[in-house]
N, C-alpha and C positions, 0 to 999 in steps of 0.2 A: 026748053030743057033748063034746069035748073043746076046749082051747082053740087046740089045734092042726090045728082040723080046718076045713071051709070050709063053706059053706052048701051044697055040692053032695058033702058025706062025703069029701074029697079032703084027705089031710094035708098038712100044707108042714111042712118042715122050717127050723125058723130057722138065718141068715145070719148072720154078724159082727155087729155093730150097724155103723151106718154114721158115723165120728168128724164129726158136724156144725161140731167147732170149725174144720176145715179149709176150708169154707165162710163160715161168718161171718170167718176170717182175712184172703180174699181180698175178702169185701165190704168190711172196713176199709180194706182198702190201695185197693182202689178208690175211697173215699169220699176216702180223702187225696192220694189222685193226683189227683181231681178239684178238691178246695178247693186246693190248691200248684197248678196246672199253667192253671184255667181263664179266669185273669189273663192269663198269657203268651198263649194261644193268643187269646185273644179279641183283643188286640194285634199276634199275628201277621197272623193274618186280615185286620184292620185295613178293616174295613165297615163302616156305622152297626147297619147291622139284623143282617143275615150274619154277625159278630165277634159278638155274643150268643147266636146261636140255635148256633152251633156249640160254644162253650165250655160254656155253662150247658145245653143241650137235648143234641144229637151226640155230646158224648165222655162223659156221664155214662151215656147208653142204651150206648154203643158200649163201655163199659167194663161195664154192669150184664150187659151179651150175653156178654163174657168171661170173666166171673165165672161165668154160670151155667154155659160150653162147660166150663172147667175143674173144677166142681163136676162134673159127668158121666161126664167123665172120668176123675175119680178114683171116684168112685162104681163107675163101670164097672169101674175095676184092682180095686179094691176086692171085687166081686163074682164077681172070676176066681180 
């Protein structure tokens, strides 16, 4: 067996490598969107409890969600 083969004798042919730094790019810019940005919004909100769980909890999931859609995305152009 070769190192090209699978546990079921089936070859795969290798793909591109996949550029992971396009990925870790988008999680920094998401990390600093969130440290700049989770002041204001906690402000805007303007709730005792609500204005934290949105700023510090909501937009870092809600940016970590975007980060991955566009990882995939390029992965996917990437694999056509």
């Amino acid at each position: 067996m070769t190192d090209a083969t699978t546990l079921m004798g089936r070859t795969e042919e290798r793909e591109k490598a996949y550029p992971l730094w396009i990925e870790r790019l988008f999680l920094l810019v998401a990390v600093i969107v969130v440290v700049l940005s989770s002041s204001d919004i906690r402000e805007a909100v303007d709730h005792a409890w609500l204005g934290p769980i949105v700023a510090y909890i909501l937009l870092p999931l809600a940016l970590l969600a975007c980060v991955e859609l566009m990882g995939r995305f390029v992965q996917g152009q990437q694999g056509s």
